[in-house]
C-alpha positions in Angstrom: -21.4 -86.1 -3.4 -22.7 -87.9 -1.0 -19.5 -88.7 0.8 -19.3 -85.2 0.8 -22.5 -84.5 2.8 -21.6 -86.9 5.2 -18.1 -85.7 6.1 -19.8 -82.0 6.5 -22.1 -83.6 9.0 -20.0 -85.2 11.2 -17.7 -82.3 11.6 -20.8 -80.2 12.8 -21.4 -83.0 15.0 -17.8 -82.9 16.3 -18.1 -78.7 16.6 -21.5 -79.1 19.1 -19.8 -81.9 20.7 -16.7 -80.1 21.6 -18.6 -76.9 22.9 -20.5 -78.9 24.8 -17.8 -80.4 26.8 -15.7 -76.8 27.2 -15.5 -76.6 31.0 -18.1 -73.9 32.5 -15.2 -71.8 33.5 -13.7 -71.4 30.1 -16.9 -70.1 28.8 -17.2 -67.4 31.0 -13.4 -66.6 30.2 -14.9 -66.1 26.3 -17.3 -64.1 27.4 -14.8 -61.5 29.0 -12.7 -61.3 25.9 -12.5 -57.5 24.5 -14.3 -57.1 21.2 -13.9 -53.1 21.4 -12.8 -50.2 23.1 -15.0 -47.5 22.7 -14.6 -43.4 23.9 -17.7 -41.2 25.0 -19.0 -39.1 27.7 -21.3 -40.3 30.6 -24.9 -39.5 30.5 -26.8 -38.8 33.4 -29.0 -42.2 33.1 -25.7 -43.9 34.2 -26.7 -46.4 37.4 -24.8 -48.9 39.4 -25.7 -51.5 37.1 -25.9 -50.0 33.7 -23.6 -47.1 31.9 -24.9 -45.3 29.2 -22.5 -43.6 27.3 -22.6 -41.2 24.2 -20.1 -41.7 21.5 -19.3 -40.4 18.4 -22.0 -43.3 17.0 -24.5 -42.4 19.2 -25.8 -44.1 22.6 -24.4 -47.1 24.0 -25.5 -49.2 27.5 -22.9 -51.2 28.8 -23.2 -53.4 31.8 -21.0 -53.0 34.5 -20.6 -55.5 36.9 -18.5 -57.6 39.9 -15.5 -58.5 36.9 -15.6 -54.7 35.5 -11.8 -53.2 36.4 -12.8 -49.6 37.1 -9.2 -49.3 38.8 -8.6 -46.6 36.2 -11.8 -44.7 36.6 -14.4 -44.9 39.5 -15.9 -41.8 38.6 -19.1 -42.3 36.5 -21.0 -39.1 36.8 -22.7 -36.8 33.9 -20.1 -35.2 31.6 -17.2 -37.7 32.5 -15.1 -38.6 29.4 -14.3 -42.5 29.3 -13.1 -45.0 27.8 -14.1 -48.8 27.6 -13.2 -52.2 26.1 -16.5 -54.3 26.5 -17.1 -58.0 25.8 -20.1 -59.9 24.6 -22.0 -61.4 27.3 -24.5 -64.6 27.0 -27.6 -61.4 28.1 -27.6 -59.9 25.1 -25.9 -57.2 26.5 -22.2 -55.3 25.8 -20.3 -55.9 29.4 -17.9 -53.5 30.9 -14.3 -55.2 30.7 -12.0 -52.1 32.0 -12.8 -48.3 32.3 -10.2 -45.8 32.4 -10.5 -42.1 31.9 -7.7 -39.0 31.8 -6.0 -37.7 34.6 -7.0 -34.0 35.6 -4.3 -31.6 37.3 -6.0 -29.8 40.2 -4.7 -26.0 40.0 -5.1 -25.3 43.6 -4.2 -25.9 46.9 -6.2 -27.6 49.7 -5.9 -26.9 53.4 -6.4 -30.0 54.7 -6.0 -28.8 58.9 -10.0 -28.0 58.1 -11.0 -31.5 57.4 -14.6 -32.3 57.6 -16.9 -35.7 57.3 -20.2 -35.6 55.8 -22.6 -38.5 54.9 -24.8 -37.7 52.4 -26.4 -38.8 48.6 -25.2 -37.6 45.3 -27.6 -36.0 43.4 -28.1 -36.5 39.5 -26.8 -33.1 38.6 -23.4 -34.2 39.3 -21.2 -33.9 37.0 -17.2 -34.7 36.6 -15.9 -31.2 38.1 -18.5 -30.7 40.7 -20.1 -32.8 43.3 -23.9 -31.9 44.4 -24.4 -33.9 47.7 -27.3 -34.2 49.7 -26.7 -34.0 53.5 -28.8 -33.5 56.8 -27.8 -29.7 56.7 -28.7 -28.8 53.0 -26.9 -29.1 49.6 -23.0 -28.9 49.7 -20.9 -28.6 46.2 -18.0 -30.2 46.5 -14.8 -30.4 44.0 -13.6 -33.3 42.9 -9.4 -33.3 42.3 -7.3 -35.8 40.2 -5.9 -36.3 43.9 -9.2 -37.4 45.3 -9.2 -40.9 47.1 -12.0 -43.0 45.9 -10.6 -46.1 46.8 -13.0 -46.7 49.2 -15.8 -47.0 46.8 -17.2 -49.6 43.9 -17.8 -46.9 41.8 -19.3 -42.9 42.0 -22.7 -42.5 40.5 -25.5 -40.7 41.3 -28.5 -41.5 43.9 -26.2 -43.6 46.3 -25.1 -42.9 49.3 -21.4 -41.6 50.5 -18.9 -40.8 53.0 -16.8 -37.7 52.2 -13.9 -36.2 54.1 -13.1 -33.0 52.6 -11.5 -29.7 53.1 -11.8 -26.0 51.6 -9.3 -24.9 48.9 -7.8 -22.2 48.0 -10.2 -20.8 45.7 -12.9 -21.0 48.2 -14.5 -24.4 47.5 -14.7 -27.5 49.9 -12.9 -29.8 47.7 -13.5 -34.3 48.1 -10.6 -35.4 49.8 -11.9 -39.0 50.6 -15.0 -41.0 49.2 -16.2 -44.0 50.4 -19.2 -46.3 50.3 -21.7 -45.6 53.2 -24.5 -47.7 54.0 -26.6 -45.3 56.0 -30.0 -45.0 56.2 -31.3 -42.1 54.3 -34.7 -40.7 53.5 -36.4 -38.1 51.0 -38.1 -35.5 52.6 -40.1 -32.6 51.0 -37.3 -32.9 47.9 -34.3 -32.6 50.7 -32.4 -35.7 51.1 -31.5 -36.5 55.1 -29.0 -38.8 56.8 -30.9 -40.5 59.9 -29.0 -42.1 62.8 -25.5 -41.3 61.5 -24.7 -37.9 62.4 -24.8 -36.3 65.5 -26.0 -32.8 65.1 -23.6 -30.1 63.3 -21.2 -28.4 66.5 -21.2 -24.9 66.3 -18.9 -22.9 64.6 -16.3 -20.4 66.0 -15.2 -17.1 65.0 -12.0 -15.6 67.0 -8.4 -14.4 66.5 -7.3 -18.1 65.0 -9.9 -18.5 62.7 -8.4 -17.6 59.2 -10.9 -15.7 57.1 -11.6 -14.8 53.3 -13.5 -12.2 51.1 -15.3 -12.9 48.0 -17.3 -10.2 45.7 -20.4 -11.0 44.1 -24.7 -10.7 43.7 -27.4 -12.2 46.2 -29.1 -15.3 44.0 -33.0 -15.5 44.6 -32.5 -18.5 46.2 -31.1 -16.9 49.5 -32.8 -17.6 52.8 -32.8 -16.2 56.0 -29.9 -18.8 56.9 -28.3 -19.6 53.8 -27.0 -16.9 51.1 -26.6 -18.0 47.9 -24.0 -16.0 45.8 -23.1 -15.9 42.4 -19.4 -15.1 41.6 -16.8 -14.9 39.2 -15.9 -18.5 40.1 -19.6 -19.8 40.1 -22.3 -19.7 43.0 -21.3 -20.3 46.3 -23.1 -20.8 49.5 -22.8 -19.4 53.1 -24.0 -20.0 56.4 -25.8 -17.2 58.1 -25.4 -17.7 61.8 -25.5 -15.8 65.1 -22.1 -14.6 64.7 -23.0 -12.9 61.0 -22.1 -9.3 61.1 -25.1 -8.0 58.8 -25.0 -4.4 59.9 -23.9 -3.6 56.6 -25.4 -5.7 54.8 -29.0 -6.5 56.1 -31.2 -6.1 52.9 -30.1 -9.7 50.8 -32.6 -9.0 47.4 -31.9 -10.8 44.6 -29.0 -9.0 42.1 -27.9 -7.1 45.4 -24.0 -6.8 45.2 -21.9 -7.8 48.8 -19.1 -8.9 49.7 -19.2 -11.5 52.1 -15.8 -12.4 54.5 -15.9 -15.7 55.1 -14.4 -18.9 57.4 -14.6 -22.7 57.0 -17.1 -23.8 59.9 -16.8 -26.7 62.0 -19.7 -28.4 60.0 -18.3 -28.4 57.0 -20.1 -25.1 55.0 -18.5 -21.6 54.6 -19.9 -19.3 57.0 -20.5 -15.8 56.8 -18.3 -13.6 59.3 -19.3 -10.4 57.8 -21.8 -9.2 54.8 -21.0 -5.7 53.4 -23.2 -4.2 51.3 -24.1 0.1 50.3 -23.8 2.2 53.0 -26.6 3.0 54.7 -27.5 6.3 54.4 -27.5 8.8 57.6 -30.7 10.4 59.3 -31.0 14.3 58.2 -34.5 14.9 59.1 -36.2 15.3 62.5 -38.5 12.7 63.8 -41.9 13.0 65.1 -41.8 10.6 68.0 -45.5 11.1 68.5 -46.3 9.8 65.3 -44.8 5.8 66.1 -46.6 3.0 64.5 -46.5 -0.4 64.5 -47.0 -2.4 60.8 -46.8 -5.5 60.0 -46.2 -7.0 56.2 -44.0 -8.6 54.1 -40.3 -7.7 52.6 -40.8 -7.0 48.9 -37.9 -7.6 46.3 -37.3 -4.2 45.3 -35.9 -3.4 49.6 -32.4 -2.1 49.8 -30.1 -0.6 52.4 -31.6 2.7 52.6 -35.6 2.3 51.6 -38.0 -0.7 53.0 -40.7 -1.5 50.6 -43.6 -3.4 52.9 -46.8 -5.3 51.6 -49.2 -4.6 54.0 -53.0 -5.2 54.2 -53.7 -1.2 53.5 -51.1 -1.5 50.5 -47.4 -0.8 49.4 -45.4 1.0 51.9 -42.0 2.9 51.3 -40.3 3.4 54.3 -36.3 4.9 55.0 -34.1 2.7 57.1 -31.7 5.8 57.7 -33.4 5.8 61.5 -32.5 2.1 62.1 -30.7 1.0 65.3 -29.5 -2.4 64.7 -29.9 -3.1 68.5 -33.9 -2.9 67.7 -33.6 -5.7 64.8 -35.1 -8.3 66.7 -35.7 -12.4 65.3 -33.7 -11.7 62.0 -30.6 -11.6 60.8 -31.4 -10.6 57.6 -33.8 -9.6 55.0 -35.0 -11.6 52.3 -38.1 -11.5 50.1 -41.0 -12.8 51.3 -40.0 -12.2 54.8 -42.7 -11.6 56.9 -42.0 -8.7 59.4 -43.2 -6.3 62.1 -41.8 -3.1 62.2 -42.3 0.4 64.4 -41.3 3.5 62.5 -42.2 7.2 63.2 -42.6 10.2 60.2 -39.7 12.6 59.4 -39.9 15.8 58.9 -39.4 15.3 55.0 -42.9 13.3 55.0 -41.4 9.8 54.9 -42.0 7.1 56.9 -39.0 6.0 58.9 -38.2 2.6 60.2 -36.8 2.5 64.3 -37.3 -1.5 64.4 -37.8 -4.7 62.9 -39.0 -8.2 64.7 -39.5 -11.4 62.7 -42.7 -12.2 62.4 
């Protein structure tokens, strides 16, 4: 019995002995080996440093780190379906070993003569399909393609900061051609993110005979300004520039769940611009006006405007005025309207007792 206790103790002794002499090297090589390969989807927590991933067993962090082979899978953002063999590390912590993820088959083609270069910050509500990134100019959405180079970067997760060549594609988005790490300055400014010291200023976009145009159907989201409109569509919502060139004669009143069509052309800066917004008809003039009669109000755009009727908060009240006496040439300091606008108009009565409008200057 007692021989028996002592053999046990020595070949403990031998055991400590030996780890202690395994070379520093071969430990870490332990460390690395693959316990597990597990398959979830990428939560929006994900970081740099630290994936979290839900599986079928419920949520997992995994460390990712300088060794991690992401070769198969760079892209780390919300929705993402993964997979990953993970090792035991001496933290305490499950370590990244190799991520891969499926191919996708983009359905569409990209026009890649439009290139364009942004420098921006991807926000959180990223997601696999669709990129939300944070530029000097305002939020651009930009598809991500199984033929999307993003070699140039670690690894895509949100809140850091990007290079991004990309191009428009056939179904009307801009489309991630190139992604690479970008170690620009940025700063958060009341919500908006902003590139400083990077990029020059946006050059203007043309219109002429070359530029090659498109037309898109769909309804005015209530997050349209005066130089952005924000449409929904069949294919999702979809943003356009309102510029100088904008052809708004047709489609000046932009109120939320208003239908237009907007034709559109890839800009110079990157965004879809619109060329031309079309919206009802405006109703002719069919009733005589008494010129006499002009006034000058000032108030605000209410939701409810349309083509043909102008409804103005003013400080004596609600106003309802026709826009069927309207000569563009007399809009003055908008292109558009939008609720909330604050505007001065001159309009004259008709001979059908309404109020007519003959002008309109941004306040």
């Amino acid at each position: 019995m007692k021989k028996s206790w002592i053999t046990k103790m020595a070949a403990v002794l031998c055991l400590a002995m030996g780890i202690t002499l395994i070379p520093a090297n071969q430990l870490s090589v332990q460390a690395a080996e693959v316990i597990a390969t597990v398959e979830g989807t990428v939560l929006s927590e994900t970081t740099q440093e630290l994936l979290h991933l839900s599986t079928k067993d419920g949520k997992m962090e995994i460390k990712l780190d300088s060794n991690t082979d992401a070769s198969g899978c760079k892209l780390l953002l919300t929705g993402e379906k993964i997979s990953v063999s993970v090792s035991h590390g001496s933290d305490g912590y499950l370590h990244a070993v190799k991520i891969s993820s499926d191919v996708k088959t983009p359905g569409i083609s990209i026009d890649t003569s439009t290139t364009a270069t942004v420098i921006g910050v991807i926000d959180e509500k990223s997601n696999s399909e669709i990129l939300f990134f944070n530029t000097q100019y305002g939020e651009m959405e930009l598809k991500l393609d199984a033929t999307t180079d993003i070699s140039g970067c670690s690894m895509l997760v949100a809140g850091k900061t990007y290079e991004i060549s990309c191009a428009r594609g056939s179904d009307a988005y801009m489309h991630a051609l190139t992604v690479k790490d970008s170690s620009a300055t940025v700063k958060v400014v009341g919500g908006t993110t902003v590139t400083v010291s990077t990029l020059s200023p946006a050059p203007a976009s043309a219109l002429d005979s070359s530029t090659v145009t498109m037309s898109v159907s769909g309804t005015v989201s209530d997050k349209t300004k005066e130089n952005l409109l924000y449409l929904d569509t069949k294919e999702g919502e979809m943003q356009f520039v309102i510029d100088s060139k904008t052809d708004s004669r047709n489609g000046l009143a932009l109120m939320p769940d208003t239908k237009v069509t907007v034709t559109f052309y890839h800009g110079s800066d990157a965004y879809l611009h619109a060329a031309v917004i079309k919206g009802d008809s405006r109703n002719s003039l069919s009733t005589t006006l008494d010129h006499s009669s002009e006034a000058t109000v000032t108030g605000t755009v209410l939701k409810k405007t349309t083509e043909n009727k102008l409804f103005l908060d003013t400080k004596y009240g609600e106003m309802e005025l026709k826009m069927d006496a309207l000569n563009l040439d007399n809009v003055k300091g908008c292109k558009v309207l939008v609720k909330d606008k604050k505007i001065t108009i001159t309009c004259e009565r008709g001979s059908d007792a309404y109020m007519h409008v003959t002008g309109i200057t941004g306040a």
